[in-house]
N, C-alpha and C positions, 0 to 999 in steps of 0.2 A: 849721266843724263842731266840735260839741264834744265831751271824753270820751264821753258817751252817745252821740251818733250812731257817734262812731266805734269803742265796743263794739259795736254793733246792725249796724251793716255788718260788721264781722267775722263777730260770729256769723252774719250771714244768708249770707254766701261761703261759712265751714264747712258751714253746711245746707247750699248747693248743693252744697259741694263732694263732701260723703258723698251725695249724689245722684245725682250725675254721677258717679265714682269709685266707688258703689259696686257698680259693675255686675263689677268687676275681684275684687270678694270674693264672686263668686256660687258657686264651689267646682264639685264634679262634680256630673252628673245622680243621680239616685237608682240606675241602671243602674251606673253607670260607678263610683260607689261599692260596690253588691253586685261586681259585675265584678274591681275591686281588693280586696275582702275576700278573695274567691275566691281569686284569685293568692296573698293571703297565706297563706291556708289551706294552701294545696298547697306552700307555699313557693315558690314561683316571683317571688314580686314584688321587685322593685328598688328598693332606696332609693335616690335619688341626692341629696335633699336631705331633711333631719330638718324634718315640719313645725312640730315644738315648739320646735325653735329659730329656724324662720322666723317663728313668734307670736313668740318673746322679741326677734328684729333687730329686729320691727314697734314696739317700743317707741321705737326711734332713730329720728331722721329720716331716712326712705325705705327703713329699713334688710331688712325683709321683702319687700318688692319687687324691692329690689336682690338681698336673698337667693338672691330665685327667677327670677332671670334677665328680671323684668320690670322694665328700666329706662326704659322711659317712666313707668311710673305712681311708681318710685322717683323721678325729678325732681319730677314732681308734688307726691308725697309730702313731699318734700324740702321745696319750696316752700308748701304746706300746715302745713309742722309748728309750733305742736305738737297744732290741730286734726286731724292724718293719724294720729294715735296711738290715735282713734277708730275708725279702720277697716282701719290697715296693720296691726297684727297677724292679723287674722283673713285680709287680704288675703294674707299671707306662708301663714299656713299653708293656705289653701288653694291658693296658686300650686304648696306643696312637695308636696300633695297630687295637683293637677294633673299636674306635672312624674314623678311619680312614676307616677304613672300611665301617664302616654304612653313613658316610658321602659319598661315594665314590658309594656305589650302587643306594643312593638318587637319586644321580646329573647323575649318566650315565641313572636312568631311565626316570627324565623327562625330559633331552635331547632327548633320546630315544621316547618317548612317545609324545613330540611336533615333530618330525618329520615324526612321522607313522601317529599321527593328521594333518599334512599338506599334508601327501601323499592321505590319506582319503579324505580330503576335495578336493584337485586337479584331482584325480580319481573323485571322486562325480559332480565336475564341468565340466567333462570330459575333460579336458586339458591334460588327459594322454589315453594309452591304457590300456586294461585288461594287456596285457603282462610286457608293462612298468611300470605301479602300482607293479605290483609282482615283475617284476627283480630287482625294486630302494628297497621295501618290504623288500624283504630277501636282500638284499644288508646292510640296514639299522639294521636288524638284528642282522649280521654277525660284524658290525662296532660296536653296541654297545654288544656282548657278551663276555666275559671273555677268551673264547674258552679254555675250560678244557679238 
């Protein structure tokens, strides 16, 4: 086989391989993105990985992948590169978007969820009224939703 086949086979594996791979850069739903806006707004959301720096790892080989705790598609990546540099950037940051996400719904829900437990228990102890359980209730509601 000579130099040109074996550009043209490379190239055509890079095609597949943003093909196949890039199902791993597909990011949040349109929901789960407003969802996380939300959180930020209110401040409640969590960073646990910066995704502009998971786009800048994405330049290295596998290195946005590996950023964002997805190390299979980092070997891949790896083994891809320096074709993977096509699509492990956008892959990292939307993996830190990902991750920041699900990290971020965790913490506002058992936030959320210790305080309607204590509104329960103070209701139950009756240290509160009916009215005042419900108004703090949906009060606590309102502070932990996204408001989409």
């Amino acid at each position: 086989m000579g130099s040109t086949g074996r550009v043209a086979s490379l190239a055509c594996a890079a095609i597949m391989s943003v093909a196949v791979i890039g199902g791993c850069a597909a990011g949040l739903t349109g929901t789960q993105q407003a969802e996380l806006q939300g959180y930020r707004n209110k401040g409640l959301s969590i960073e646990e990985k910066n995704p502009s720096t998971a786009a800048w790892f994405g330049i290295l080989p596998g290195g946005g992948s590996f950023y964002t705790r997805n190390y299979g598609f980092g070997i891949a990546n790896l083994l891809l590169w320096p074709f993977s540099v096509l699509w492990d950037p956008v892959s990292g940051y939307n993996g830190a978007e990902a991750l920041n996400y699900s990290t971020t719904v965790s913490v506002v829900e058992k936030k959320r969820n210790a305080e309607l437990h204590d509104l329960d228990t103070r209701f139950s102890l009756g240290a509160m009224t009916k009215e005042e359980y419900l108004t703090q209730k949906a009060a606590c509601e309102k502070r932990y939703s996204p408001d989409l």
